[in-house]
N, C-alpha and C positions, 0 to 999 in steps of 0.2 A: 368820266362816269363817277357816280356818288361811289366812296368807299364804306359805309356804314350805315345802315338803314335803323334804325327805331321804327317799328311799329306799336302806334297810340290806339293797340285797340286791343282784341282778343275772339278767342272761336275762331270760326274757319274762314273769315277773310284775313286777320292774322298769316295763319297758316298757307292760306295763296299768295300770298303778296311774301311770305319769305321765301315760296317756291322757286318762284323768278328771279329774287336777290341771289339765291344759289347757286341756279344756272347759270347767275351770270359771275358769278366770284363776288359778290357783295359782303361784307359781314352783315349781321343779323343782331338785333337785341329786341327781347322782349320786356314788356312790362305786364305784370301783373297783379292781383290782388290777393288778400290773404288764402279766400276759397279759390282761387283759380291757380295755386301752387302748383298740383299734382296734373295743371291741364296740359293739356295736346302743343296749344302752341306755345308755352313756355319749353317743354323740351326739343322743340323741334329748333328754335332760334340757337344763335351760336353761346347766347351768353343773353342772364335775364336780373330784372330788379323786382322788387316787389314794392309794390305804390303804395299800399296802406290797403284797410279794412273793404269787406266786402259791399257796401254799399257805393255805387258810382261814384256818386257827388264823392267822395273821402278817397276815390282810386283814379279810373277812368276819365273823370269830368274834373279831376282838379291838373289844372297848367301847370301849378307851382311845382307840381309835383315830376309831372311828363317831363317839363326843359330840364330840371335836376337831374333828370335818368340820362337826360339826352351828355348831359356835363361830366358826369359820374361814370357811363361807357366811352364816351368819345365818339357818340355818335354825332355825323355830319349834316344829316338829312333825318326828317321825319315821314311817315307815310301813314295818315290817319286812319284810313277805311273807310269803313263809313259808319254814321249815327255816331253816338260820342262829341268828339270835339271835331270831329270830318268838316262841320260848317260854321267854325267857331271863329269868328274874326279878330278878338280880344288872342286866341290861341297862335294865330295867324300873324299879329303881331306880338306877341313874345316870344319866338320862336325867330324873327329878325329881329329884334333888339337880343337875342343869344347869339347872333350871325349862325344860327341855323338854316337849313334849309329847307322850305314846306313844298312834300310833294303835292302838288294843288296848285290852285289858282291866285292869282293875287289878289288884296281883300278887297278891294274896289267890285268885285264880281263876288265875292265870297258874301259881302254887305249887302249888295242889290238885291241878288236875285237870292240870297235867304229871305229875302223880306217882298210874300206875297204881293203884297197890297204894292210896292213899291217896282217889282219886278215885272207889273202887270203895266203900270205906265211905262215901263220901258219899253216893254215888250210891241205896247201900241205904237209908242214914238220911231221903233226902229221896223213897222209894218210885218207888224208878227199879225195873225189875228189873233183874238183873244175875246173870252165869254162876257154876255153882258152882265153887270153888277154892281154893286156899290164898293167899291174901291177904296171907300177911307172907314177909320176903324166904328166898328159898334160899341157904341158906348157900353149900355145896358139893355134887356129883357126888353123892353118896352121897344127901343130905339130897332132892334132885331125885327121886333114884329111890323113894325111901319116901315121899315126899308121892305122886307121882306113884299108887303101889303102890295108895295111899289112897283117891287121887279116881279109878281105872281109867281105863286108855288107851282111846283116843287123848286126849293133852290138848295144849296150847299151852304152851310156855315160852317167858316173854314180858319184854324188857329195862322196868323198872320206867320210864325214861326213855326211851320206845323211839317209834320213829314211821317212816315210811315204807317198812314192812316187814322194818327194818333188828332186829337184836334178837330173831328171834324164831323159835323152830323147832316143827314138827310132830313127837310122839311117838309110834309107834305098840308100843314095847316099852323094855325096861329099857337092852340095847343104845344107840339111838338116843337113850333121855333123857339119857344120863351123855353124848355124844358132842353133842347138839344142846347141852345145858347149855355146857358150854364153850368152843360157839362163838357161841352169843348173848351169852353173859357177854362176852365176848373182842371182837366188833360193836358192844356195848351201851358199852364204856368205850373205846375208838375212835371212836365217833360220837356221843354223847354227856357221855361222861365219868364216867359213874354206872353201874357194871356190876352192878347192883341187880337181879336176876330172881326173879320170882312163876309160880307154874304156875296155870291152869285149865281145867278140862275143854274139850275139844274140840269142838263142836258139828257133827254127821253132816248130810251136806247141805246148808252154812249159804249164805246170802244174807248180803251185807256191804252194810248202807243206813243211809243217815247223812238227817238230821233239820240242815237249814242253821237257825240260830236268829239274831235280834239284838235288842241291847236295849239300851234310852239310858239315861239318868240318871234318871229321872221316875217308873222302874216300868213302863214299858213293855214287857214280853217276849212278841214274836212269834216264829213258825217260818213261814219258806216253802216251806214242803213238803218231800218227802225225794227223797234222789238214791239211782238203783239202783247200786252201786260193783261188784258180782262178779267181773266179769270181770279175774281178777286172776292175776298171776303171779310165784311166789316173795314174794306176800303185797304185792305193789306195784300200783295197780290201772293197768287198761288201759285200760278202755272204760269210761263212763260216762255214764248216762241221767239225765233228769227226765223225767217223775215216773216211776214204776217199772212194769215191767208188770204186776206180783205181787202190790202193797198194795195194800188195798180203801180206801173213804173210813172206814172205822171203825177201822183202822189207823194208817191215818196220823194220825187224830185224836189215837188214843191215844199213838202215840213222838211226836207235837208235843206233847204236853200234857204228859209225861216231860220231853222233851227242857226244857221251860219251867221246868219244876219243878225240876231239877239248877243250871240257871243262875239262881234267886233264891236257890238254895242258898245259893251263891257269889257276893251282888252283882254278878251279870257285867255288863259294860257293854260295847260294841260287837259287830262281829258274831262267833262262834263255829259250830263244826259237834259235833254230837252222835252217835255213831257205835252200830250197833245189828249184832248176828247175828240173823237169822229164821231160822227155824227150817221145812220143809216146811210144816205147820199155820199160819204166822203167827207164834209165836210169838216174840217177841223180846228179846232182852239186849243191858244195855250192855254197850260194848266201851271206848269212852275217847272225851274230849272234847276237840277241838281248840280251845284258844285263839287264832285265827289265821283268816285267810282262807285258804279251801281251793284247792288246784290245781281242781278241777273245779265251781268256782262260776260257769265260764259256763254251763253248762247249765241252772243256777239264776234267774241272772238272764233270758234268754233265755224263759222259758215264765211267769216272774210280770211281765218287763215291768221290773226294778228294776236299778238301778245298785247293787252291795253295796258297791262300795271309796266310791262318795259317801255311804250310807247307815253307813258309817266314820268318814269326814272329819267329815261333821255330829255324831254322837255325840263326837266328841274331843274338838271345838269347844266342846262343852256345849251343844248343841242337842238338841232332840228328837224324835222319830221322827214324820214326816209322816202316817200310816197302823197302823191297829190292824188285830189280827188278822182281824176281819171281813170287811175291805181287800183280804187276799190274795186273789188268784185265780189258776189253774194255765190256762193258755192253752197250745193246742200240744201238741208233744214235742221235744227236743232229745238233741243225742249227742256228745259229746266221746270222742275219741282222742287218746293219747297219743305224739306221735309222738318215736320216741329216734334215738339217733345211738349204734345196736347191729346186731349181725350175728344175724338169724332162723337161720341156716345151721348157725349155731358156736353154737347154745345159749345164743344173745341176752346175747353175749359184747361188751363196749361197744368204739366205734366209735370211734378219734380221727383228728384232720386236718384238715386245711382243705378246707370246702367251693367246691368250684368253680363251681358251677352251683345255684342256685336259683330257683327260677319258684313260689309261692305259687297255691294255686286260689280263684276267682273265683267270684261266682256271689249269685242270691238267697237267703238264707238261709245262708250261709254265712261264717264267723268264724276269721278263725285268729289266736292270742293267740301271736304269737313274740319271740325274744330273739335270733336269726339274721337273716346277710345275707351273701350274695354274696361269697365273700373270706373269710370266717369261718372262725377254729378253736373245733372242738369238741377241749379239754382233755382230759387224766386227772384231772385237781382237781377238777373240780366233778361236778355229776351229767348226764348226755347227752341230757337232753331238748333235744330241738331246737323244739318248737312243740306248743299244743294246737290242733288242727282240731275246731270244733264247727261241727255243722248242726241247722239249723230246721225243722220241717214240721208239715203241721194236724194227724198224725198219726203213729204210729210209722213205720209202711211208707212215706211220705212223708221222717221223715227218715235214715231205714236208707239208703235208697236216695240219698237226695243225699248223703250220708258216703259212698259208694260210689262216686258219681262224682266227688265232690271230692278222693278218696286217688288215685283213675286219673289225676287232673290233677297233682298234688303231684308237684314233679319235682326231685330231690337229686343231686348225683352228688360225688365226692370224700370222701365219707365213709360206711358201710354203715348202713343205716336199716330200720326195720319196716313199712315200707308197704306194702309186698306182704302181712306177717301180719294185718295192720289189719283189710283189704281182705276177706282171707280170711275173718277173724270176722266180719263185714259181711254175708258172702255163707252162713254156715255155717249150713244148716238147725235146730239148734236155736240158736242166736241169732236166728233170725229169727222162730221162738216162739217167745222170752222164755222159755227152760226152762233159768234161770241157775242154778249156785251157783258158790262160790267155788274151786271145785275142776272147773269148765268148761275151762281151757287144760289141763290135765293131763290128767284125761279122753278129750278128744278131739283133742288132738297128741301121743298117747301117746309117740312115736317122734320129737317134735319136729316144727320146721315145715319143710315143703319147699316149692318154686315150682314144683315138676316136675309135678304134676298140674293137668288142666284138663277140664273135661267135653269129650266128644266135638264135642256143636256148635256149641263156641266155638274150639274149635281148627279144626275147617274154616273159622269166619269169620278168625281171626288167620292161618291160609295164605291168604286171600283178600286180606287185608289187606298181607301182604308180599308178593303177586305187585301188586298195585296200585302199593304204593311200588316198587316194583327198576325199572315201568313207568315210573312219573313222574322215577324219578333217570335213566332213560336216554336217557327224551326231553328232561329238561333237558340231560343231557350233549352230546347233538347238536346244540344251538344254540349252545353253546360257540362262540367265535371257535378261529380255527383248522383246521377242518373243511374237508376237501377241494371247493374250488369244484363247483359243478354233481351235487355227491351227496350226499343224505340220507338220513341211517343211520333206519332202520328195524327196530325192536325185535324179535324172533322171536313168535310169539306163541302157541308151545307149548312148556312152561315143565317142571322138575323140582324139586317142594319136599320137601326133606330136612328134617325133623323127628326127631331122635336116629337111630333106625332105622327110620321107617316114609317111606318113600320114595309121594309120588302128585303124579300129572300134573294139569297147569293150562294149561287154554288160554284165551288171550283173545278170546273170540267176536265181539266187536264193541265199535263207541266209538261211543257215542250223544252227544247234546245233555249229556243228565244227567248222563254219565258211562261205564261203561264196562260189558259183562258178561263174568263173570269164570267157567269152570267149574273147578274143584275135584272130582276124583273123581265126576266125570259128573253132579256138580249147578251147575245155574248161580245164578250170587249177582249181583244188580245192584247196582252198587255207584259211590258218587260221595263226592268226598273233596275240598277246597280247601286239601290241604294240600300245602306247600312243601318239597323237599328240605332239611333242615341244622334243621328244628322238630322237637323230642323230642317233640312231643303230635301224638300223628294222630287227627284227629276226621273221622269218614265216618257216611253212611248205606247199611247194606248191607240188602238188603230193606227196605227203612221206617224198617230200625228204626237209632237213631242209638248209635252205637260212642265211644267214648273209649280213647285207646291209648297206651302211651309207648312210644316206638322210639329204637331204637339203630341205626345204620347202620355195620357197615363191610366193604366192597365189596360182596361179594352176601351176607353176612348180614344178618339183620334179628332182633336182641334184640326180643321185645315182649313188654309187662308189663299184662295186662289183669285187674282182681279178684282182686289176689292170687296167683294165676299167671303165670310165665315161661316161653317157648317161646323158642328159638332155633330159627330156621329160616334153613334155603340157597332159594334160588332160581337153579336151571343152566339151562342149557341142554342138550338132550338131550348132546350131546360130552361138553360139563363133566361133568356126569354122570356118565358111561361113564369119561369119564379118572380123575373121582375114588374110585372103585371099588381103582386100581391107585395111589393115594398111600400112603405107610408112613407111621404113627400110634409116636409115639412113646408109650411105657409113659409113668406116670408115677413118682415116685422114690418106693420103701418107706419110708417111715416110722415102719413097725408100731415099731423097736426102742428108738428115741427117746420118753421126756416130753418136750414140744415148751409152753408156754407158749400157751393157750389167747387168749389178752388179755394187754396192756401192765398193766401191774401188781408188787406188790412181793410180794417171796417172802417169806412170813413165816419157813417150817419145811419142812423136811425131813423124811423122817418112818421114811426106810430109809439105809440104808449101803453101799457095798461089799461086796459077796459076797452081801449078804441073797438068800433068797428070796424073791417076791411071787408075790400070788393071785389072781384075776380080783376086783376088786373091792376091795383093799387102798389104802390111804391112804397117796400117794407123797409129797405133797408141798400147802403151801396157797399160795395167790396171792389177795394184799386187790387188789380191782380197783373204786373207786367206794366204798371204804368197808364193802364187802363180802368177807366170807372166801368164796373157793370149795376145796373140797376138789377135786383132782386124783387120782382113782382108776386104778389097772391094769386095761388093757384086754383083759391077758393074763398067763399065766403067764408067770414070767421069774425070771433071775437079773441084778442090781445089777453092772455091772461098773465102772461111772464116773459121778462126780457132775461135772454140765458149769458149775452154778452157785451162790453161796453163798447163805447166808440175808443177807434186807438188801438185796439185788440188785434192781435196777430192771430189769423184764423188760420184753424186746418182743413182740410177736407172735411164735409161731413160734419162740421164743428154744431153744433145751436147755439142758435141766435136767437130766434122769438119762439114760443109756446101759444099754440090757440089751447081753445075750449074744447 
């Protein structure tokens, strides 16, 4: 077994991948960069270097620097992760010209199938299927739209070197191909470095399901089943299941025995993921193979039972695979989320700062793989995942349902996170059919996501729930020292909860043994709760039934975040009430006339002038935010009177950039 592991990476696949070094007596060395000093997985490794400056390229993405670390600890073995240098074949070999060891694949498979266009004629020649398309590269804009013309829209332009959504646009006309073309291109050698793009038809309705595979030295090539990826947005996946609700066992058989077949292609050795579009019918295409261990390979291990980063180490080692395909079995169901450190609000615009406050959820069956901690900054340098949340159950509706309570428990504060959209998907009638494709978040948050909705009889229990708390902080407040000898304040116990506009009375009927009963618009709710004033998690049983909540307190508001929904609710007193009727409400400030900077991010281009006119819908201005271009469109018509910032400019939130009239 390796004695020494380096891991080349950071965040919380770092932090898994030295979990299992641990368990098994491995040492450990971290690399890091300047801002990732005080992070999680530098102090979790046994011993750490620090690589150079906070931008990648100068830390993370330089070799010279990673084999130095590797010389410098005495480490024997490297274990990349993923993104970075995970698919780096240049990395691949300098690391055996160090007589190092790369846990991964050898570069003959690391070469091929990083290189779409080239991976796709393998993929044919060793009877994979695969999407139809143009296979060799697009020159330019023009050369896009005639291939395009060729293979009929809707198709994919897709960065030749392309992976985590990054690289890649949807076309649905000549328009958008010539304008997608050159921002994938533009993505594709910005994150990559190879702005090499191929088109291929588009597939209607598609399922996104990958095939995990691993194989040792000896000839051994297994698959452990496939994971359902759909749920995806802007081509980056969110939610993520084992085994799928969609493929049948004759399916699956058949992209395993693909997937197997591509990889003795390639002498693959270690583990890989094999990536498929289904089609409504079944039908499936390759899409591209990852040489790498995947972000959502807990859900993987979790229902066959395996450790895949040991089923690594051992292949590196030159050992060989404990178990043949026969061996697999699918136990369970599991479900990963992705949880980021982005704003649902702003068009899951990324999220930086220091976290203040973190509390991780607990529980049976329950996993959460992090790179955060308490004190923590989430950067603009790297990517804003803050943690994968996976749950376990004998069955789907078993682990739908514990990811639903485990995201109510998840409690962040300091920096803007998705857990409220999570939650929502958790709860969304068709996610809880299993009637995915990859075009589910667009679909069905046509308008984006909000926290403002909440079914009617969960909002009477969440007014119940803040007439409970405002109870419990008042009668802690009255045991406060200081309180006038010989009198005890006594809480009113006919109440007004204000929810945006819809104002109803709360009275508290009685305080039993158990707890308390509470009426809400002339229903009574019995309700008992052990929770403490100044605890973000309020857990109650109201009717029977048991609640999970996160609350916010300040003074008689009560923020609560239950499934993806947030209510703000008052709790008055009838007076209050009545006084607050007669408070003046400040407007807030027009903004219509300003570009305002959406996310902290760099401006690339400008794209209007002075004097210009604009159209509803015209391209003002781009912002790379994460390695991502976003276009900034007009919300309205106008005229250009001032530009507030240059191209090259380090934006902040909220920053100006253009002035209209």
């Amino acid at each position: 077994m390796l004695k020494k592991i380096l891991v080349a990476n950071r965040g919380e696949i770092a932090c898994r991948i030295f979990a299992t070094a641990k368990r098994l007596g491995i040492s450990t060395v971290a690399v890091y960069s300047e801002i990732d000093k005080e992070s999680l997985h530098v102090s979790m490794a046994d011993e750490a270097i620090m690589i150079g400056p906070a931008p990648a390229t100068e830390s993370y993405l330089s070799i010279e620097k990673i084999v130095q670390a590797c010389k410098e600890s005495g480490a024997d073995s490297v274990h990349p992760g993923y993104g970075f240098l995970s698919e780096n074949a240049n990395f691949r070999d300098a690391l055996d010209e160090a007589n190092i060891i790369f846990i991964g694949p050898e570069k003959l498979a690391i070469e091929s199938m990083g290189d779409k266009i080239t991976s796709k004629l393998i993929a044919e020649k060793a009877g994979v299927n695969v999407i139809p398309g143009y296979t060799d590269v697009v020159i330019d804009a023009d050369h896009a739209a005639s291939v395009s013309q060729e293979i009929g829209y809707p198709v994919m332009i897709k960065a030749s070197a392309g992976g985590g959504g990054k690289g890649m646009r949807v076309a649905r006309n000549e328009e958008e191909c010539r304008e997608g073309f050159q921002r994938a291109r533009n993505e594709a050698s910005s994150s990559f470095g190879d702005d090499r793009i191929f088109i291929e038809k588009f597939i209607e309705e598609p399922r996104h399901i990958e095939i995990q595979i691993i194989a040792d030295g000896s000839g051994n090539t297994i698959y452990l089943g496939e994971r359902e990826c759909s749920v995806q947005r802007r081509h980056q996946k969110v939610v993520e299941e084992a085994p799928s609700p969609f493929i049948d066992d004759a399916t699956r058989i058949a992209m395993g025995e693909q997937s197997c077949a591509l990889a003795r292609a390639v002498n693959y050795r270690s583990a890989g993921t094999v990536e498929f579009i289904v089609d409504k019918d079944r039908n499936f295409y390759f899409l591209e193979m990852n040489t790498r261990l995947q972000v959502e390979h807990p859900v993987t291990e979790l229902v066959t039972g395996l450790d895949i980063v040991e089923m690594m180490f051992i292949v590196a080692s030159g050992g060989e695979l404990s178990i043949g395909q026969k061996d697999v079995r699918l136990n369970g169901w599991a479900i990963e989320t992705r949880v980021y450190a982005e704003d649902p609000a702003r068009d899951f615009l990324p999220s930086t700062g220091r976290i203040t406050n973190y509390q991780e959820p607990i529980g049976e069956g329950v996993r959460v793989d992090s790179g955060v901690c308490e004190g923590g900054e989430v950067s603009i340098y790297y990517d804003p995942m803050i943690a994968k949340l996976i749950t376990f159950g004998e069955d789907r509706d078993q682990a739908v349902a514990s990811m639903s309570k485990a995201l109510d428990t998840y409690y962040i504060r300091g920096v803007n996170h998705n857990i409220s959209f999570l939650n929502s998907l958790m709860n969304h009638p068709r996610f809880l059919a299993g009637n995915l494709t990859t075009n589910f978040i667009t679909e069905e948050y046509q308008e984006g996501f909000s926290s403002d909705s909440m079914p009617p009889d969960d909002l009477m229990l969440m007014m119940t729930i803040a007439v409970l708390a405002n109870q419990l902080r008042l009668l802690r407040g009255s045991k406060l020292s200081g309180q006038l000898s010989k009198h005890q304040y006594q809480p009113p116990e006919d109440w007004i909860v204000v929810v945006g506009d819809l104002s109803t009375a709360a009275v508290i009927r009685s305080v039993h043994e158990e707890g308390y009963v509470i009426s809400v618009s002339g229903i009574d709710y019995d309700a008992n709760t052990d929770w403490k004033p100044g605890n973000p998690i309020f857990n109650a049983k109201i009717q029977g039934r048991l609640i999970c909540v996160q609350i916010e307190v300040d003074v008689n508001k009560y923020v609560l975040t239950y499934r993806g929904a947030e209510i703000s609710a008052q709790v008055l007193s009838k007076r209050a009430s009545e006084l607050s009727v007669h408070m003046l409400h400040k407007e807030p400030e027009d903004l219509s006339k300003f570009l305002i900077s959406p996310m902290p991010g760099l401006l690339i281009s400008i794209s209007v002038s002075i004097g210009d006119a604009v159209e509803v819908g015209d391209e003002l201005a781009v912002v790379e935010a994460m390695k991502m271009e976003n276009s900034l469109r007009a919300a309205r018509n106008g005229v250009v009177v001032a530009i507030c910032s240059s191209v090259g400019d380090s934006l902040a939130v909220d920053q100006v950039i253009l002035e209209f009239e």
